[in-house]
C-alpha positions in Angstrom: 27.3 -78.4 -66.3 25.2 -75.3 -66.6 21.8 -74.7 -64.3 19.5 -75.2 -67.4 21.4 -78.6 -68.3 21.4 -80.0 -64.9 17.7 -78.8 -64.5 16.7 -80.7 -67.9 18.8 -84.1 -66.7 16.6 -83.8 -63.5 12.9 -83.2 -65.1 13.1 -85.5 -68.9 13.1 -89.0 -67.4 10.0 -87.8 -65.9 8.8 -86.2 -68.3 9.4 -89.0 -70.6 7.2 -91.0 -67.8 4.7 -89.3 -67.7 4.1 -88.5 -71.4 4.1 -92.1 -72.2 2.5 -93.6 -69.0 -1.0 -92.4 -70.7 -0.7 -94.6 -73.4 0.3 -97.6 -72.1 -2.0 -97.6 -69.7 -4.9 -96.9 -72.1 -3.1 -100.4 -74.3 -3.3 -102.5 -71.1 -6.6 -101.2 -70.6 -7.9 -102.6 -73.9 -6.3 -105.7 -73.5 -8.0 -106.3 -70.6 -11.8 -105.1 -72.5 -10.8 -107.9 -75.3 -11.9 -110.5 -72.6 -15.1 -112.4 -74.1 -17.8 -110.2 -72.4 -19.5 -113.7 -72.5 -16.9 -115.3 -70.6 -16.8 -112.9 -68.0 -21.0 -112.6 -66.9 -21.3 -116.1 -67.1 -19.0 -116.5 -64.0 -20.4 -113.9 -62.2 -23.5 -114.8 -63.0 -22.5 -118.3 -61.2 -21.0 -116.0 -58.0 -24.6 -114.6 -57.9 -26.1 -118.0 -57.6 -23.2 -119.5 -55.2 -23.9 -116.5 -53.4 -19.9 -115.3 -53.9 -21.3 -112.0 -55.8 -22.2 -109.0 -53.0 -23.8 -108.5 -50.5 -22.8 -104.4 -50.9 -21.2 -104.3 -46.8 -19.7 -107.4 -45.0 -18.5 -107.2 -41.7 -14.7 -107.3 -41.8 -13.9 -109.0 -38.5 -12.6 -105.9 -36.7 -15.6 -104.6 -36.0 -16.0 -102.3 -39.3 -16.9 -103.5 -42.8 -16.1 -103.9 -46.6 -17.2 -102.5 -49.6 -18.4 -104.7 -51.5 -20.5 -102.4 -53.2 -17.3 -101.5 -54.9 -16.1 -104.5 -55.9 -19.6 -105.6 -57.8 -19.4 -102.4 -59.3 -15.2 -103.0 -60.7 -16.2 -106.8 -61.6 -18.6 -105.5 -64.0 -16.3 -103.2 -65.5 -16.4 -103.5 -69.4 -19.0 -105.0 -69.5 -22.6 -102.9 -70.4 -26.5 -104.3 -71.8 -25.7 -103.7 -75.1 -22.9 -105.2 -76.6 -21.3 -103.3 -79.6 -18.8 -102.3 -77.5 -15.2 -102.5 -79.1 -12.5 -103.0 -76.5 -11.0 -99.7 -76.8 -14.5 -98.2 -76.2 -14.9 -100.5 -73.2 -11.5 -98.9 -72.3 -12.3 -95.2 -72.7 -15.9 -95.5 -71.3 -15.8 -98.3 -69.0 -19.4 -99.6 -69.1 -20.7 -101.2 -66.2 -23.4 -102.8 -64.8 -25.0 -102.1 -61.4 -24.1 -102.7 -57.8 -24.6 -106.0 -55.7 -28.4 -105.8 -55.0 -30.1 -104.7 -58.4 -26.6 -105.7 -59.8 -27.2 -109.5 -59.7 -30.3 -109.7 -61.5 -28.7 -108.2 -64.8 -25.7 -110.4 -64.5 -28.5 -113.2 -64.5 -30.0 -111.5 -67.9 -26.5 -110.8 -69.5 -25.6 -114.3 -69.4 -28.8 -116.0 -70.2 -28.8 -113.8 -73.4 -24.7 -114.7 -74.1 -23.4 -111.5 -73.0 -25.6 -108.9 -73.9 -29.3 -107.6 -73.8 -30.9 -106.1 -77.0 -32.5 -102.5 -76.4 -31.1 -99.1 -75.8 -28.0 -98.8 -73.5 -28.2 -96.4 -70.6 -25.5 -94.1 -70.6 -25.6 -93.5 -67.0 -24.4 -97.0 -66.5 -20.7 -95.4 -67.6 -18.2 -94.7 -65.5 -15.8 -92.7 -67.8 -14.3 -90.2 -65.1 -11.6 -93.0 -63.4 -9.9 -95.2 -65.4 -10.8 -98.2 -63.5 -7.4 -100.1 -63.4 -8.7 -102.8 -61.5 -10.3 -104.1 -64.5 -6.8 -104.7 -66.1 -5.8 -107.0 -63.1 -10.1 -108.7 -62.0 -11.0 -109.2 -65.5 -9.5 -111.4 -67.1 -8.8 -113.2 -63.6 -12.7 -113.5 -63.7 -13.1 -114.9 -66.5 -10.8 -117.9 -65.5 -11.8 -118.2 -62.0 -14.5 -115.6 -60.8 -14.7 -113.7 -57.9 -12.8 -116.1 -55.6 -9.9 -116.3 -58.0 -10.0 -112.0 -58.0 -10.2 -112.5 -54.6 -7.2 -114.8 -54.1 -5.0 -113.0 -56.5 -5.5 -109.6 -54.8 -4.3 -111.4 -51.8 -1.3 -112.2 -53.2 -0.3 -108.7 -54.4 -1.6 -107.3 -51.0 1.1 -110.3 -48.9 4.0 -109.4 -52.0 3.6 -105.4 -51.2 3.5 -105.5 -47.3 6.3 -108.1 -47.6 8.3 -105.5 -50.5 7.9 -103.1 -48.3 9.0 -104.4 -45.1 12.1 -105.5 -46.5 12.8 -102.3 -48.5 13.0 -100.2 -45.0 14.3 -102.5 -43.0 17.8 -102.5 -45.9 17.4 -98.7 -45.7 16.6 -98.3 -42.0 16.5 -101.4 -40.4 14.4 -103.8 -38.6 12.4 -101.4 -36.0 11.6 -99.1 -38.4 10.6 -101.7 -40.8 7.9 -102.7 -38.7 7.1 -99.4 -36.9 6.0 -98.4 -40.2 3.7 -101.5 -40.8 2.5 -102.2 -37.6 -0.7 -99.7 -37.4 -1.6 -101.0 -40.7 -1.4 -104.1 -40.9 -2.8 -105.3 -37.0 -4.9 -102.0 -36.6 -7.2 -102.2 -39.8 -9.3 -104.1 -42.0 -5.9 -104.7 -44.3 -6.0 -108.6 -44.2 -9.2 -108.9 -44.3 -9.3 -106.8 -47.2 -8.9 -109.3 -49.8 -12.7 -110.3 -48.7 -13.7 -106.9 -51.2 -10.7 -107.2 -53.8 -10.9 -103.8 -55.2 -9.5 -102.3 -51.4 -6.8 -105.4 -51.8 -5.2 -103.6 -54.9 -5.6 -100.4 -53.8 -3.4 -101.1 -50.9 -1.4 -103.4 -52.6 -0.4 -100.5 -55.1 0.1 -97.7 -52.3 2.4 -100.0 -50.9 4.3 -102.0 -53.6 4.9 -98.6 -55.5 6.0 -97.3 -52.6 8.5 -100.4 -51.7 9.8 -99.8 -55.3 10.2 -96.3 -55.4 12.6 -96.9 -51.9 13.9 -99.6 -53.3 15.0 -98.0 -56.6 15.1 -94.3 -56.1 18.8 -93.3 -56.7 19.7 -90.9 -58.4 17.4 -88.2 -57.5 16.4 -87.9 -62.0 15.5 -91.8 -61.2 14.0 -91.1 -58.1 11.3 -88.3 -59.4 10.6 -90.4 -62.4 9.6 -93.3 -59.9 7.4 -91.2 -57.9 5.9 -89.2 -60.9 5.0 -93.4 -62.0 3.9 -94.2 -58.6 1.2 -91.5 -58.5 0.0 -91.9 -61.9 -0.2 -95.9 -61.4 -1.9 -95.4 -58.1 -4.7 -93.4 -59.8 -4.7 -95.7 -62.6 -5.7 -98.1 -60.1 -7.6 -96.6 -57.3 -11.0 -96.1 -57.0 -10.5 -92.8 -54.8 -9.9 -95.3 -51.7 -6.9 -94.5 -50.1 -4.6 -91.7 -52.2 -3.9 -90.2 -49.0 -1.5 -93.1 -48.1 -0.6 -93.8 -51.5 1.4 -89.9 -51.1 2.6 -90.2 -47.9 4.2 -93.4 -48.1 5.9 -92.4 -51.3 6.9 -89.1 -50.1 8.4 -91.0 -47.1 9.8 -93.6 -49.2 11.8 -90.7 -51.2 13.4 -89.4 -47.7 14.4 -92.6 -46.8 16.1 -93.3 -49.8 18.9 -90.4 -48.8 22.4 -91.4 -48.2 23.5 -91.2 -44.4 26.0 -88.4 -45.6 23.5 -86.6 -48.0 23.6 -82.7 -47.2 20.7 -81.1 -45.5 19.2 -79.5 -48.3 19.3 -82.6 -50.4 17.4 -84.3 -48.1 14.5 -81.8 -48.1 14.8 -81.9 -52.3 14.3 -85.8 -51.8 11.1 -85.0 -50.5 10.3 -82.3 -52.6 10.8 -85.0 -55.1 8.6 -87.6 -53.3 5.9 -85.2 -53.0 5.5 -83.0 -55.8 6.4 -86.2 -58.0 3.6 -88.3 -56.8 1.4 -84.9 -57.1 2.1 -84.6 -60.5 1.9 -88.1 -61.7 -1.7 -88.6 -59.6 -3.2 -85.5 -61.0 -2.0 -85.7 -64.7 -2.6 -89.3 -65.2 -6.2 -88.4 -64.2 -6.4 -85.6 -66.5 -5.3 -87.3 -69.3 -8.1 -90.0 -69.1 -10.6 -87.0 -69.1 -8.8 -86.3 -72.4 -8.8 -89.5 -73.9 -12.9 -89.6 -73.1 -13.0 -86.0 -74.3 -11.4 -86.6 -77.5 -13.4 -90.2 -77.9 -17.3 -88.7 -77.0 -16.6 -84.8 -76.4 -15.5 -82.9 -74.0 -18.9 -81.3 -72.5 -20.5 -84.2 -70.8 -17.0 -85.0 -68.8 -16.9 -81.4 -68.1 -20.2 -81.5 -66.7 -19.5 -84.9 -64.5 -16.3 -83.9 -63.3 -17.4 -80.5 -62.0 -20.7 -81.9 -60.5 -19.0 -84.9 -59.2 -15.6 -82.6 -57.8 -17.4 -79.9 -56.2 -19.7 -82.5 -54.3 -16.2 -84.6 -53.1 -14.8 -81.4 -52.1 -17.4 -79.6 -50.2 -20.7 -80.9 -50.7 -22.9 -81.4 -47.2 -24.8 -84.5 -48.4 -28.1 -82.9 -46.8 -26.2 -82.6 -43.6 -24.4 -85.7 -43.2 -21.4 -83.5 -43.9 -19.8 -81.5 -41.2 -17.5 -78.9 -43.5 -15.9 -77.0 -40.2 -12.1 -77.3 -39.9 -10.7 -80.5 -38.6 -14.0 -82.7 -38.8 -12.9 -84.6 -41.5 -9.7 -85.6 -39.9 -11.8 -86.1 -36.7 -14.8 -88.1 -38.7 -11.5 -90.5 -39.5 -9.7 -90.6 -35.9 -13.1 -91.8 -34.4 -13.8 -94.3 -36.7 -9.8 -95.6 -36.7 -10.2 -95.8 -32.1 -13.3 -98.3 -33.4 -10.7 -101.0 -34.2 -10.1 -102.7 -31.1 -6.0 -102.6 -31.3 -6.0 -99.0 -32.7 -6.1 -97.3 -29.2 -3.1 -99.2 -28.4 -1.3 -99.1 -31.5 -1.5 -95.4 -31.7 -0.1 -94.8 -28.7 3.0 -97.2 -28.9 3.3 -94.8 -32.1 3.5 -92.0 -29.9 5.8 -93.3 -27.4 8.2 -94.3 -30.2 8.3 -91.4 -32.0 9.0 -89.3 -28.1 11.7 -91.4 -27.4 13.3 -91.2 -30.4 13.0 -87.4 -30.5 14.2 -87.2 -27.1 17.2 -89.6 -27.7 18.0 -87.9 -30.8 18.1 -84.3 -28.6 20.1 -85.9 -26.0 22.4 -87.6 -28.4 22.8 -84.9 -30.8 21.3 -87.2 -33.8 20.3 -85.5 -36.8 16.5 -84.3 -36.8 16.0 -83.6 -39.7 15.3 -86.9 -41.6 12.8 -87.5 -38.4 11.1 -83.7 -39.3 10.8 -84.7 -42.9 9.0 -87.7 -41.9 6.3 -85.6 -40.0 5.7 -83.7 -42.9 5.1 -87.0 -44.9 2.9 -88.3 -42.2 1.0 -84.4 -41.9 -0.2 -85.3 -46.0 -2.7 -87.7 -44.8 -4.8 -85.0 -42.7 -4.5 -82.6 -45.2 -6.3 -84.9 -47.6 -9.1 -85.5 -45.7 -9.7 -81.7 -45.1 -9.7 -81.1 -49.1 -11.9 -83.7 -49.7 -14.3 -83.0 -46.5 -17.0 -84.6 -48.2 -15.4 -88.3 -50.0 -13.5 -88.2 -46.3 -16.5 -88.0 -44.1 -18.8 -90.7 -46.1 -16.4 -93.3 -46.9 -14.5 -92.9 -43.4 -15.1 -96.8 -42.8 -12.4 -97.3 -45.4 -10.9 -93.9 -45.8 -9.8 -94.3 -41.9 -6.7 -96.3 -43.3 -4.8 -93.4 -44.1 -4.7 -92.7 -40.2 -3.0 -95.9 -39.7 -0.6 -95.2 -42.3 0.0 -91.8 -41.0 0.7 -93.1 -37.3 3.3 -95.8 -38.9 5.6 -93.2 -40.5 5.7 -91.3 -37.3 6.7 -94.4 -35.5 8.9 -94.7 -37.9 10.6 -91.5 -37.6 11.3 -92.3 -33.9 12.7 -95.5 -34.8 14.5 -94.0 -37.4 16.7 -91.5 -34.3 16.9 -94.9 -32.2 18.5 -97.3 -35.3 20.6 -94.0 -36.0 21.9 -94.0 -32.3 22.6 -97.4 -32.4 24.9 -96.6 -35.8 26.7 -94.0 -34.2 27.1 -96.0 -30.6 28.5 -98.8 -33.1 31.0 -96.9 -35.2 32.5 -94.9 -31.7 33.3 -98.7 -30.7 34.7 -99.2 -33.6 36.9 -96.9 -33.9 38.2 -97.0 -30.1 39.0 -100.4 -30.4 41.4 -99.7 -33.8 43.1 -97.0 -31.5 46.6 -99.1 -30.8 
């Protein structure tokens, strides 16, 4: 098979993903939107009087707090004062309503008036620039069962993806690793707790479960940079800008692990190429093409306008000095808030100590490093995120913090991965002397 043939088999499944992911998305999307608008304000507006709906920050038993703010903002998504709203408009501009405070008074008005207020709709009140996937999952679960049932169903994806992934490494790597890699996360952050503001509960859920399937799934290596080009562009789908940082690194450290024990060096380092660049390119086009869908629906200058004024402020904007833009306080900003969970201090430095020790076994031994380097690398995307987006990493560092975690649990993992890998090789030398006649 020539170069150009062997390239082509490589890139068109993901291609093919990537091309079509746009679309379906955009059809689940309206599905969602065609949920009686009625239906769904007239159970929030009974969260607002059980007192279910808001407040905007809840203390999240750790000794941080949840974002509520979010989640009132994501419940109301699709729905808007007026209410000539067709479901694929609801789709393309994602109406909303305010957040929890002035928020719950309009619910109040929305369903008194069966779903929508007559007068002139306020533009500002869309929130075209993300395509709010939640929606797709909290909207239709609303409208059957409010915010507890979004709550409770969040939960359930959030215990299915730490449970998919967990079992994922530990068939690839084994049992320490397996929970090396979970560890920080799950005991040193708000992550059960989570579910209390469901909006972060699917966000982790999908950094995680896309990141269980891509290690579960990702052979051949055409397969495997389809799967991250469709983990990345789901995760965007999905997020609200909460934790992308992890999204990446776990799938780029999902796409090393998925090597063979005999793959080559260099195919190793492609796997992660894969991982990486895959997820890059399925985050960052899926995005794009929803500022193309809004551009083609209501034109292209007023998302120009929003995406520059909102992008230059995430990356670099000072907030009227609440911003520090010098190297490495963004990653610092992060650290400190992380050492304010009271099990992160110890957690991160059981993460050390494993990843030492398996770097010094693996030197004494003579294990192969290289899978343990590549991990490093994965673990090394998470700081570089924050100090791209200085400013989103820096104000939203009571949630953002989680990437640190995730970032820790890979490195552990990497040691554990030179310790299971010792064991292996201790295991097949027994083997083998005891077949000796």
């Amino acid at each position: 098979m020539t170069l150009g043939r062997r390239l082509v088999a490589l890139v068109w499944p993901a291609l093919a993903v990537q091309l079509l992911l746009p679309l379906v998305l955009l059809v689940g999307m309206t599905a969602a939107m065609a949920t009686p608008n009625r239906v769904v304000v007239q159970k929030l507006s009974q969260d607002v009087a059980s007192r279910v709906y808001g407040p905007s920050y809840l203390g999240d038993a750790v000794g941080g707090r949840l974002d509520r703010f979010t989640e009132c903002i994501a419940a109301s998504q699709g729905s808007a004062i007026r209410g000539d709203y067709s479901p694929l408009e609801r789709a393309i501009s994602s109406p909303r309503l305010p957040s929890c405070d002035q928020g719950a008074g309009v619910v109040r008005e929305l369903a008194a008036h069966g779903g929508s207020v007559p007068g002139e709709h306020d533009h500002k009140l869309e929130y075209s620039r993300y395509w709010n996937g939640y929606a797709l999952v909290s909207r239709p679960v609303i409208a059957l069962w409010g915010l507890a049932g979004a709550r409770l169903v969040s939960f359930g994806l959030l215990a299915a993806s730490v449970v998919g992934l967990w079992a994922a490494v530990r068939r690839r790597r084994g049992g320490l690793a397996a929970v090396a890699l979970l560890a920080p996360l799950v005991l040193g952050t708000n992550l059960v707790t989570s579910p209390l503001a469901y909006t972060h509960a699917l966000s982790l859920a999908a950094a995680l479960g896309l990141a269980a399937v891509v290690l579960r799934w990702g052979n051949p290596v055409p397969r495997l940079l389809a799967l991250t080009v469709l983990s990345g562009g789901l995760y965007v789908f999905i997020d609200f800008l909460t934790n992308p940082g992890l999204a990446w690194s776990l799938t780029a450290a999902a796409a090393v692990l998925t090597a063979r024990r005999d793959e080559t060096a260099w195919g190793r380092v492609g796997r992660l190429v894969c991982g990486g660049a895959g997820w890059a390119v399925g985050y960052g086009a899926t995005w794009m093409a929803k500022w193309l869908i809004v551009g083609i629906h209501s034109g292209f200058g007023a998302i120009r306008r929003e995406i520059s004024e909102v992008g230059g402020s995430r990356l670099s904007g000072t907030m009227e000095g609440r911003v520090d833009l010098s190297p490495g306080a963004a990653v610092l900003k992060n650290w400190r808030t992380w050492m304010e969970v009271p099990t992160a201090g110890t957690l991160a430095g059981a993460c050390l100590v494993l990843l030492l020790v398996g770097l010094v076994v693996g030197l004494v031994r003579r294990h192969a490093l290289l899978e343990p380097l590549l991990l490093v690398v994965c673990a090394a995307i998470v700081p570089v995120w924050y100090e791209v987006l200085k400013n989103h990493s820096q104000i939203h560092a009571f949630f953002t913090y989680r990437s640190m975690a995730g970032a820790a649990g890979i490195l552990a993992m990497a040691g554990a991965t030179l310790l299971a890998s010792r064991r292996v090789g201790s295991s097949r030398r027994h083997t083998a002397a005891s077949e000796q006649p």
